[in-house]
DSSP file (Angstrom, degrees, kcal/mol; ACC not computed):
  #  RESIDUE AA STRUCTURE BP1 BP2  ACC     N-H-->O    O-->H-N    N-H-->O    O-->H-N    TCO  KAPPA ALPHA  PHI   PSI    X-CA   Y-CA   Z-CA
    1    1 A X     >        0   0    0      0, 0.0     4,-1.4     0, 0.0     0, 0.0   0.000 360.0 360.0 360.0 -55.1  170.8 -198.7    1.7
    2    2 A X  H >>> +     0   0    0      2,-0.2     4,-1.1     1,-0.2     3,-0.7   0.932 360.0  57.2 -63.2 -84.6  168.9 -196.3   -0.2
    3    3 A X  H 3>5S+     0   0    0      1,-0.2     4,-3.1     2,-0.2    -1,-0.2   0.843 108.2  52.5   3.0 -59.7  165.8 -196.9    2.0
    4    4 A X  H 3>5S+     0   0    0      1,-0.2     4,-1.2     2,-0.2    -2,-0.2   0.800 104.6  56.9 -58.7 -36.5  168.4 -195.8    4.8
    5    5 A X  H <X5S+     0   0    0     -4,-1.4     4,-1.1    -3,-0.7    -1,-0.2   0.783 108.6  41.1 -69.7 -45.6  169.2 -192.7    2.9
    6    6 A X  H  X5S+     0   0    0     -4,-1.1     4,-1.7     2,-0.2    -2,-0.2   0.637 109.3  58.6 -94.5 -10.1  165.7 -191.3    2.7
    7    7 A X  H  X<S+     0   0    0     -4,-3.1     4,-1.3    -5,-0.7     3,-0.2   0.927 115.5  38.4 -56.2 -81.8  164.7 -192.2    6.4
    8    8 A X  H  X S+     0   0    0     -4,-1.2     4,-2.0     1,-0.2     5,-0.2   0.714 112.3  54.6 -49.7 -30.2  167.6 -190.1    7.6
    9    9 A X  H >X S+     0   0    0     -4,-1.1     4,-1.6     2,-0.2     3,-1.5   0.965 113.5  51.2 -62.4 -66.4  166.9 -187.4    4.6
   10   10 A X  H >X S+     0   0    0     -4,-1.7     4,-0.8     1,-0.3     3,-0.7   0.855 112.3  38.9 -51.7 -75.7  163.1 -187.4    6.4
   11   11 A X  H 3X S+     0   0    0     -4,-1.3     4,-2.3     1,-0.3     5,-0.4   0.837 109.0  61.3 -72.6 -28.4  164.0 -186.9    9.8
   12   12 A X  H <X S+     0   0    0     -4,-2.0     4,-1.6    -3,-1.5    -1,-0.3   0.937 112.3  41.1 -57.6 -41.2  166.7 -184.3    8.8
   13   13 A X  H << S+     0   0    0     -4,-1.6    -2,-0.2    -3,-0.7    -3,-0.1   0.947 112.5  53.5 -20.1 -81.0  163.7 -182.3    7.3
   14   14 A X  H >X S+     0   0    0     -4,-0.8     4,-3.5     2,-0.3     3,-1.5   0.917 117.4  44.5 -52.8 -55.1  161.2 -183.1   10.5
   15   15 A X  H 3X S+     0   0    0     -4,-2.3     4,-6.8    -5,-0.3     5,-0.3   0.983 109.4  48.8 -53.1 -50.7  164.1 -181.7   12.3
   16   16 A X  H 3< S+     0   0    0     -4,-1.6     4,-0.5    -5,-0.4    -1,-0.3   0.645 115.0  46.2 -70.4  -7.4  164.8 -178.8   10.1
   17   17 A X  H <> S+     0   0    0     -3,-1.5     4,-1.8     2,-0.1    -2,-0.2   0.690 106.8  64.0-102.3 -25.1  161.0 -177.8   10.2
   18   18 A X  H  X S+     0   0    0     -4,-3.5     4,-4.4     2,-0.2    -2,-0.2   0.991 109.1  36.3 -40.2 -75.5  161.2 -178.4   14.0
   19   19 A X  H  X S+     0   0    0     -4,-6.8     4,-2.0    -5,-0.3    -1,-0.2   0.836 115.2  54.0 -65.8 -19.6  163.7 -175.6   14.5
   20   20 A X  H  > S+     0   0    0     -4,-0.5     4,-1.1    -5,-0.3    -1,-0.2   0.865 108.1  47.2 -71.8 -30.3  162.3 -173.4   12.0
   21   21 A X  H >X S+     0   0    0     -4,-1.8     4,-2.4     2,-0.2     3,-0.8   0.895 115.9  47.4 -84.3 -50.0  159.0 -173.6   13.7
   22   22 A X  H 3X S+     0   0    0     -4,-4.4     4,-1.8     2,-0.2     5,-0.2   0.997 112.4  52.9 -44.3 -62.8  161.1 -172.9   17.4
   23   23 A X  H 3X S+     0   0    0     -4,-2.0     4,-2.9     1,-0.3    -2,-0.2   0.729 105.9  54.4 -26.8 -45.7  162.8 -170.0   15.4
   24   24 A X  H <X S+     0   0    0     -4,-1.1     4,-1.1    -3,-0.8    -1,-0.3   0.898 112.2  39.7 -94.1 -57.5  159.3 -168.9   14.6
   25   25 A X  H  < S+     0   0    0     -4,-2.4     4,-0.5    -5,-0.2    -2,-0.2   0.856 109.9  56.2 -64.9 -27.2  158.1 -168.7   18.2
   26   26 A X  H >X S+     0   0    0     -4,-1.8     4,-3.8     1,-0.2     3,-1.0   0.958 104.6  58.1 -77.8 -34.8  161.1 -167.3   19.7
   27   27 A X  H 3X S+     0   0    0     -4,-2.9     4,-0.5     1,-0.2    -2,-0.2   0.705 106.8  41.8 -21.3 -43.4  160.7 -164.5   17.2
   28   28 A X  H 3< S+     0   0    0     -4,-1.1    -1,-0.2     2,-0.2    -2,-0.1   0.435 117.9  52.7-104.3   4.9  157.1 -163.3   18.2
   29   29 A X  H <> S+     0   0    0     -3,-1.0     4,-3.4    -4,-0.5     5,-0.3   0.614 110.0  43.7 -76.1 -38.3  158.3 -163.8   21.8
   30   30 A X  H  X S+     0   0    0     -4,-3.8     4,-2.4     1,-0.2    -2,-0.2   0.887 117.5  48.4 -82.0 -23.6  161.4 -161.6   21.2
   31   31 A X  H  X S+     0   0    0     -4,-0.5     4,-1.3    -5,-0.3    -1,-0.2   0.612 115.3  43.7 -97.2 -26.5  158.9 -159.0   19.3
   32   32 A X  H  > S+     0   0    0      2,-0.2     4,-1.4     3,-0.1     5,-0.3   0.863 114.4  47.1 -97.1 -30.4  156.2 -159.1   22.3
   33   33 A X  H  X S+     0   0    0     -4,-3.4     4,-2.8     2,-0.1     5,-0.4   0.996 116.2  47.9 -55.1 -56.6  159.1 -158.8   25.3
   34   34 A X  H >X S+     0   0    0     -4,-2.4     4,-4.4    -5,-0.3     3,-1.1   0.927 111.6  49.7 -32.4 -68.7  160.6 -155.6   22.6
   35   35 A X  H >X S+     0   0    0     -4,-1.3     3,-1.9     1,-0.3     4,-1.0   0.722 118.5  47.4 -40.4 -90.5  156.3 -154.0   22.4
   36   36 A X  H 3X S+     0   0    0     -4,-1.4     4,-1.7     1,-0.3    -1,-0.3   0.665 109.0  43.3 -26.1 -41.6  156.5 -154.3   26.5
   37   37 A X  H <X S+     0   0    0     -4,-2.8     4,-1.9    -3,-1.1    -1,-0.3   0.860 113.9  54.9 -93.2 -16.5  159.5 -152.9   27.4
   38   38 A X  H <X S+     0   0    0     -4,-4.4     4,-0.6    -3,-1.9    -2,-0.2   0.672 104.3  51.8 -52.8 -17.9  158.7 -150.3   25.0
   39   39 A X  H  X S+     0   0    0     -4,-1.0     4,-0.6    -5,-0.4    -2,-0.2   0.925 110.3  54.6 -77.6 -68.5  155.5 -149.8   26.8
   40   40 A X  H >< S+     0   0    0     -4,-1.7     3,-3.6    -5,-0.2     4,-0.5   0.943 107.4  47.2 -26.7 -89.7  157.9 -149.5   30.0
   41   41 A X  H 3X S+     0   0    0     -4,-1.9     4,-2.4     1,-0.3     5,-0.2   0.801 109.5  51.2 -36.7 -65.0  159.9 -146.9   28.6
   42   42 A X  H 3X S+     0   0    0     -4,-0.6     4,-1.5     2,-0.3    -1,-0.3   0.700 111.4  51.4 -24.7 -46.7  156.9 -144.7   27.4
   43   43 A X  H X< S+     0   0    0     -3,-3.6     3,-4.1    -4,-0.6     4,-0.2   0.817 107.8  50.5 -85.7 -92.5  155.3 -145.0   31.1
   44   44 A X  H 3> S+     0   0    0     -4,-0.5     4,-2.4     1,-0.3    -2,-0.3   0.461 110.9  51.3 -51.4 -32.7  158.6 -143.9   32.6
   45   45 A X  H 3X S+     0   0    0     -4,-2.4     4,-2.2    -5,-0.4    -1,-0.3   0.946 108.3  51.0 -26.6 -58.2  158.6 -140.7   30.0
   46   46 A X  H <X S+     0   0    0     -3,-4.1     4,-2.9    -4,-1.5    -2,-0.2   0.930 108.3  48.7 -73.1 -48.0  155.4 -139.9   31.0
   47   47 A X  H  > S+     0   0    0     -4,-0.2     4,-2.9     2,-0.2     5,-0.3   0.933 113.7  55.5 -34.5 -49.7  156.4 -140.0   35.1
   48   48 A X  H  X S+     0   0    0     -4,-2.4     4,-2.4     1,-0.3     5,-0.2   0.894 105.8  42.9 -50.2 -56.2  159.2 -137.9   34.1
   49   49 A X  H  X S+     0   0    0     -4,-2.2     4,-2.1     1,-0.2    -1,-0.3   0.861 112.4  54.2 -63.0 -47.3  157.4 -135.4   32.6
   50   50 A X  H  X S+     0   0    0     -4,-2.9     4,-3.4     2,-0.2    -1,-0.2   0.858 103.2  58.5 -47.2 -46.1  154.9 -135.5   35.4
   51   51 A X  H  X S+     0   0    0     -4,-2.9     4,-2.7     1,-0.2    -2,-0.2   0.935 109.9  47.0 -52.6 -43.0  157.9 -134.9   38.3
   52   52 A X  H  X S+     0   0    0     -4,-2.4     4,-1.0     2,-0.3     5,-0.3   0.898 111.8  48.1 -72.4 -44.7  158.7 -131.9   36.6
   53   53 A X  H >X S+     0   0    0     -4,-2.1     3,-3.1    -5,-0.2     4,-1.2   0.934 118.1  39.1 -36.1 -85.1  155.4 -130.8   36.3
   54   54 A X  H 3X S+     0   0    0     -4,-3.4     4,-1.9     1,-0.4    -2,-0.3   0.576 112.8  57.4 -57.4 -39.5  154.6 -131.4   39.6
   55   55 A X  H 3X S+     0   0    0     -4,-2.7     4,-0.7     2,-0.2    -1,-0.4   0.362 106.4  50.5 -53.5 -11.6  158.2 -130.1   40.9
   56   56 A X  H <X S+     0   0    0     -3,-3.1     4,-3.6    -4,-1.0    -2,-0.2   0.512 106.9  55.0 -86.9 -30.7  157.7 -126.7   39.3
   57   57 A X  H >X S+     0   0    0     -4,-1.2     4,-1.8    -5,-0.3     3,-1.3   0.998 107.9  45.9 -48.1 -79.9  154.3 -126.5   41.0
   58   58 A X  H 3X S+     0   0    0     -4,-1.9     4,-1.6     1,-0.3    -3,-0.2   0.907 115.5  52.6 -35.8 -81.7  156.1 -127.2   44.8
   59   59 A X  H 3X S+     0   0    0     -4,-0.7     4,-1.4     1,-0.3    -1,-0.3   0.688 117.3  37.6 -30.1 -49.8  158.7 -124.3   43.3
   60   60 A X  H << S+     0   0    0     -4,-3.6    -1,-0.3    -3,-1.3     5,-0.2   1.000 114.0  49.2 -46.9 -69.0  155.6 -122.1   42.6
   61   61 A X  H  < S+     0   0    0     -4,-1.8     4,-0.4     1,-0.2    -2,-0.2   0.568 113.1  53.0 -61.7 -11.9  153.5 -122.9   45.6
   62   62 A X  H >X S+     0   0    0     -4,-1.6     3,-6.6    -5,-0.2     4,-1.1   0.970 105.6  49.9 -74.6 -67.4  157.1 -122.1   47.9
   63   63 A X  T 3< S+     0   0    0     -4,-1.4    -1,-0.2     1,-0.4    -2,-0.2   0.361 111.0  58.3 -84.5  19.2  157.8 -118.4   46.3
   64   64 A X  T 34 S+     0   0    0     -2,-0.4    -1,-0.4    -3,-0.2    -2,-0.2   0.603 112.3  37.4 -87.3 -25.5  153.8 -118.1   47.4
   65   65 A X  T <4 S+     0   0    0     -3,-6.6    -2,-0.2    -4,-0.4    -3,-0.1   0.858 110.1  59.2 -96.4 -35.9  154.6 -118.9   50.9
   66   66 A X     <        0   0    0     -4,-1.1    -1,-0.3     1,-0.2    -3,-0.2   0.523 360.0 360.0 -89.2 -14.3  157.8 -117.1   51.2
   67   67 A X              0   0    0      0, 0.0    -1,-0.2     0, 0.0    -2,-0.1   0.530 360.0 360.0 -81.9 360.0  156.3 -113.3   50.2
């Protein structure tokens, strides 16, 4: 009986280091998807900023053509 008691304590352990060790990988998974779509955002910033550039340009280069 005791025997029985400290198989099933051991594999409730192996288990319980199982999921912590999953835990532990979806964690630097959930941390590297965040770093990417942060990456993402940043580029789309940077487009933004560029349209507008580049849309004030057009807006110049028109009121050149129109005088």
């Amino acid at each position: 009986m005791l025997a029985q008691i400290e198989n099933e304590s051991e594999n409730s352990k192996s288990q319980v280091i199982e999921v912590s060790a999953f835990a532990t990988q979806q964690s630097k998974a959930t941390e590297e998807i965040s770093k990417s779509i942060e990456r993402v955002v940043e580029g789309a910033m940077e487009n933004a900023i560029i349209a507008r550039q580049t849309s004030t340009v057009a807006d110049y280069l028109r009121t050149l053509t129109t005088r």
